[in-house]
Backbone bond lengths (Angstrom), bond angles and torsions (degrees), N, CA, C in turn:
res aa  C-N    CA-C-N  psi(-1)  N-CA   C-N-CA  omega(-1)  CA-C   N-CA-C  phi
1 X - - - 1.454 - - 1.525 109.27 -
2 X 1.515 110.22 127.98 1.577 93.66 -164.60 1.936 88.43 -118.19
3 X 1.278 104.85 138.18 1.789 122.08 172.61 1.417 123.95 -97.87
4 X 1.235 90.91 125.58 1.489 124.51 -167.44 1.774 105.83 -77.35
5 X 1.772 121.13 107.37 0.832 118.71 -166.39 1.710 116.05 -100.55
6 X 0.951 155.85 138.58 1.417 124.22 -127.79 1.823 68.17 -150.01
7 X 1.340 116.97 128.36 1.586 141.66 -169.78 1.219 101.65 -113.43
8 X 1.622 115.96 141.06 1.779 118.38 165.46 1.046 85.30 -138.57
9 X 1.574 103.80 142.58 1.513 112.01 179.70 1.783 102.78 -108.47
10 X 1.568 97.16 172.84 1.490 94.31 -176.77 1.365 141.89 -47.83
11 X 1.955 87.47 -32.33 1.846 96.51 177.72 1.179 111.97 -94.35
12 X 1.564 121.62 2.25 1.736 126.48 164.68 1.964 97.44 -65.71
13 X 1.388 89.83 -65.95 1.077 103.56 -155.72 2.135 109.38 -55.56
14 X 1.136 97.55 -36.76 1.952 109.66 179.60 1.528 94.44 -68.29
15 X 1.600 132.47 -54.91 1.484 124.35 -171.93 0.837 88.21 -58.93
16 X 1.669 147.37 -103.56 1.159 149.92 -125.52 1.628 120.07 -61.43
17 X 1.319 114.63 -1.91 1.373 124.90 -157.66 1.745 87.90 -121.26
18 X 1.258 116.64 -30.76 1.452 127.41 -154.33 1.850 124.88 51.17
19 X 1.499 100.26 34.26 1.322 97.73 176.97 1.640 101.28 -105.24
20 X 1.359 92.87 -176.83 1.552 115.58 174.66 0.855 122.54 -102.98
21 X 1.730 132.44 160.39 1.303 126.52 -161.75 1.831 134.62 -73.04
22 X 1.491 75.41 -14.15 1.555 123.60 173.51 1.559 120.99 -50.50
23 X 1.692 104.58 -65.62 1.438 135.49 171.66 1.953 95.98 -59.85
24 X 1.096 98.36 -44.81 1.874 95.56 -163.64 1.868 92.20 -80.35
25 X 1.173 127.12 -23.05 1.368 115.32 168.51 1.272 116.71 -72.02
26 X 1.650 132.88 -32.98 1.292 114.94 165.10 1.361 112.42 -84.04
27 X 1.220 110.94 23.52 1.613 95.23 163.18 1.493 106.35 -105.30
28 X 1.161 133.09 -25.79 1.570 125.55 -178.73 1.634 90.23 -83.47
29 X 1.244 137.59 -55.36 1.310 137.13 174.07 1.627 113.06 -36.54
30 X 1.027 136.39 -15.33 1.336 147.68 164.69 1.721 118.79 -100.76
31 X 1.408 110.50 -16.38 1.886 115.40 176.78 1.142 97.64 68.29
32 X 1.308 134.82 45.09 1.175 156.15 148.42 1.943 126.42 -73.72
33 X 1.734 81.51 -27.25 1.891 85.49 164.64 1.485 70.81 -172.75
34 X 1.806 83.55 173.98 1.587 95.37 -176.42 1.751 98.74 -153.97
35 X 1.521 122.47 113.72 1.079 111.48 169.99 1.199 152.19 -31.39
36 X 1.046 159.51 158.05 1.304 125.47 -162.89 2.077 98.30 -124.26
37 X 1.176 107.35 -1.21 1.538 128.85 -178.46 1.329 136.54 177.67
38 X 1.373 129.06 128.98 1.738 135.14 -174.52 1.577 90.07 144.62
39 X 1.083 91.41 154.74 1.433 116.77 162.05 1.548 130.32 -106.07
40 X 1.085 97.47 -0.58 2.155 119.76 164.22 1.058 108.70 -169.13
41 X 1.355 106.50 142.78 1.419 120.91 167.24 1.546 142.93 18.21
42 X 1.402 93.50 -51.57 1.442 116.96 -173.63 1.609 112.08 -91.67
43 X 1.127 96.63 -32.60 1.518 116.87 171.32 1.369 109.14 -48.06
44 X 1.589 110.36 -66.77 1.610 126.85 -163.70 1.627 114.32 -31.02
45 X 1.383 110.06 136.60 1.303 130.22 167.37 1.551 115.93 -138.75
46 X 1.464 99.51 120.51 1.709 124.22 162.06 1.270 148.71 -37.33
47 X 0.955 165.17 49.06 1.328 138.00 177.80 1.135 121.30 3.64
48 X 1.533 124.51 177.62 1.718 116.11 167.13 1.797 94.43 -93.54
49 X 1.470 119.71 -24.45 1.274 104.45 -166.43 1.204 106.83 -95.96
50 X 1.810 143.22 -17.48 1.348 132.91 138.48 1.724 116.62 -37.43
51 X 1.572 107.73 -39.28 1.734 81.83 -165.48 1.412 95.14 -85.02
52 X 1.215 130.16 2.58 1.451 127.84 -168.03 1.775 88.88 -73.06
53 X 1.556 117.87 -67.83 0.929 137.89 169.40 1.594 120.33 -17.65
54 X 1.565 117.48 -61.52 1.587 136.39 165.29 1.477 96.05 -55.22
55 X 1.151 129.16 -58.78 1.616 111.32 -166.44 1.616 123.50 -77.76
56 X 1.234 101.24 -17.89 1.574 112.90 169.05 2.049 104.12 -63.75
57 X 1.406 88.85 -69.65 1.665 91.45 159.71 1.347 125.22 -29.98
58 X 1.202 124.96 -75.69 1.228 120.97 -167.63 2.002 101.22 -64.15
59 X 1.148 118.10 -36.55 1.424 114.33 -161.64 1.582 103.61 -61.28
60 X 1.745 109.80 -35.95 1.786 117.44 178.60 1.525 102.65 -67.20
61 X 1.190 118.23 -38.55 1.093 92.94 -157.35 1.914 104.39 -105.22
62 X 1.002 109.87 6.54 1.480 106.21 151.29 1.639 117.42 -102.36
63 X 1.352 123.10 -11.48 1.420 102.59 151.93 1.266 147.51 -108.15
64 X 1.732 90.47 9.03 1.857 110.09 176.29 1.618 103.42 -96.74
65 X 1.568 111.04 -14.75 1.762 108.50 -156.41 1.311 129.31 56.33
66 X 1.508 120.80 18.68 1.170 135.32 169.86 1.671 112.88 -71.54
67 X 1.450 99.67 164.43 1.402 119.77 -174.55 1.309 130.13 -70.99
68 X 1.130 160.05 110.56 2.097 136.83 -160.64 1.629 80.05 -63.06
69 X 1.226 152.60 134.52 0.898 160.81 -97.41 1.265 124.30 80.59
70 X 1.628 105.14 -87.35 1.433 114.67 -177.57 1.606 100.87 -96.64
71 X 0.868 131.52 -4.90 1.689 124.73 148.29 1.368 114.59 -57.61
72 X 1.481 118.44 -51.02 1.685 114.74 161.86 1.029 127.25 -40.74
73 X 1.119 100.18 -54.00 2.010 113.42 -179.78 1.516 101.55 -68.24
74 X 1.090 144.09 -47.31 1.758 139.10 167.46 1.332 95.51 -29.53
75 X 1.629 117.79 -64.84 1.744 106.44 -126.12 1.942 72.02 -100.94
76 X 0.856 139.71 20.47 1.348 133.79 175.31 2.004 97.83 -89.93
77 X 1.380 96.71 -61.01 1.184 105.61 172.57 1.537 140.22 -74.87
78 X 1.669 104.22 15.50 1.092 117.03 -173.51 1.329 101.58 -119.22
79 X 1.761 125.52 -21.20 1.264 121.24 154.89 1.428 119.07 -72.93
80 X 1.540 116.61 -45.54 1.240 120.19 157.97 1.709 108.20 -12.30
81 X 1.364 118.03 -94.11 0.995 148.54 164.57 2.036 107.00 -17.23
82 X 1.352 89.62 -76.61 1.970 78.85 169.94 1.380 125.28 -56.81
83 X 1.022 118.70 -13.29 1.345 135.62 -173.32 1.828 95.74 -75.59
84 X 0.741 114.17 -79.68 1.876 127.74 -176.39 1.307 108.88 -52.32
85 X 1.705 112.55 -33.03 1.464 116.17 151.90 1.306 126.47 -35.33
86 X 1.370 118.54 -80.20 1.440 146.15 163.50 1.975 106.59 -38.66
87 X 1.268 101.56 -39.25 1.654 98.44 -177.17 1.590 107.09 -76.36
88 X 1.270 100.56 -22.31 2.031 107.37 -161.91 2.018 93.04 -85.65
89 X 1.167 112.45 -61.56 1.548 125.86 162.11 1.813 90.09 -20.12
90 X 1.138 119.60 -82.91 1.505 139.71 -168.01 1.510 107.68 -30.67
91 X 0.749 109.67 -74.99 1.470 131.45 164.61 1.287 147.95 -34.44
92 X 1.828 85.62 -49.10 1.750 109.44 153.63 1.676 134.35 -48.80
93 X 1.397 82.70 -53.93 1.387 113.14 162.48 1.628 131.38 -59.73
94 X 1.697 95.84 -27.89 1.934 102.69 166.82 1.556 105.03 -85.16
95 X 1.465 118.30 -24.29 1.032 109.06 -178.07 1.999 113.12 -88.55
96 X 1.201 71.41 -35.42 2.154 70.10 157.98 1.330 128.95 -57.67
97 X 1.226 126.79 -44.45 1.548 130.31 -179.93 1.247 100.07 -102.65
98 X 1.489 158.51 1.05 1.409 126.98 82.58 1.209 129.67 46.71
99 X 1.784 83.83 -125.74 1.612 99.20 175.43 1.488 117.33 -52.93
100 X 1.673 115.60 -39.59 1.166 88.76 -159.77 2.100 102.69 -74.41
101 X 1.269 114.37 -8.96 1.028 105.89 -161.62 1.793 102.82 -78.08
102 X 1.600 118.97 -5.04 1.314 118.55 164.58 1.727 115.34 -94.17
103 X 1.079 79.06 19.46 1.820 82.59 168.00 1.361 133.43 -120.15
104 X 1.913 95.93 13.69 1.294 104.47 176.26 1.435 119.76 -123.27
């Protein structure tokens, strides 16, 4: 089965976001996303779940007025957070076929 990797490049990703190249440098400058290829700037290409990542970023911290600092620390703790999501889901589900599997 071969997977289809679906790329946004920097000037996809800056038009559609309407930021500057500026704003998207303190976001990799913070490990907030991380390109996935280029050798400058212009180069850079995304994941869908890095730029997911960059636009969450930029959206906190232009509507909280917070710092890339504590914008880092959000989206740190907001994967955190999906993460235990996805594990609790996981789990639910072992404990579902489980029980039901002592009920037969």
């Amino acid at each position: 089965m071969s997977t289809t990797m679906i790329r946004v490049t920097v000037k996809e990703l800056c038009e559609r976001e309407g930021v500057s190249h500026d704003a998207l440098l303190e976001v990799i400058q913070h490990e907030i996303a991380e390109p996935l290829e280029g050798s400058c700037v212009d180069d850079w290409c995304f994941d869908v779940t890095s730029a997911h990542w960059v636009k969450r970023a930029l959206r906190l911290q232009r509507d909280l007025e917070i710092d890339w600092i504590a914008v880092a620390m959000l989206i740190d703790l907001l994967r955190e957070r999906e993460a235990l999501d996805r594990e609790n889901q996981a789990l639910r589900q072992r404990l579902e076929r489980f029980l039901t599997a002592g009920e037969g």
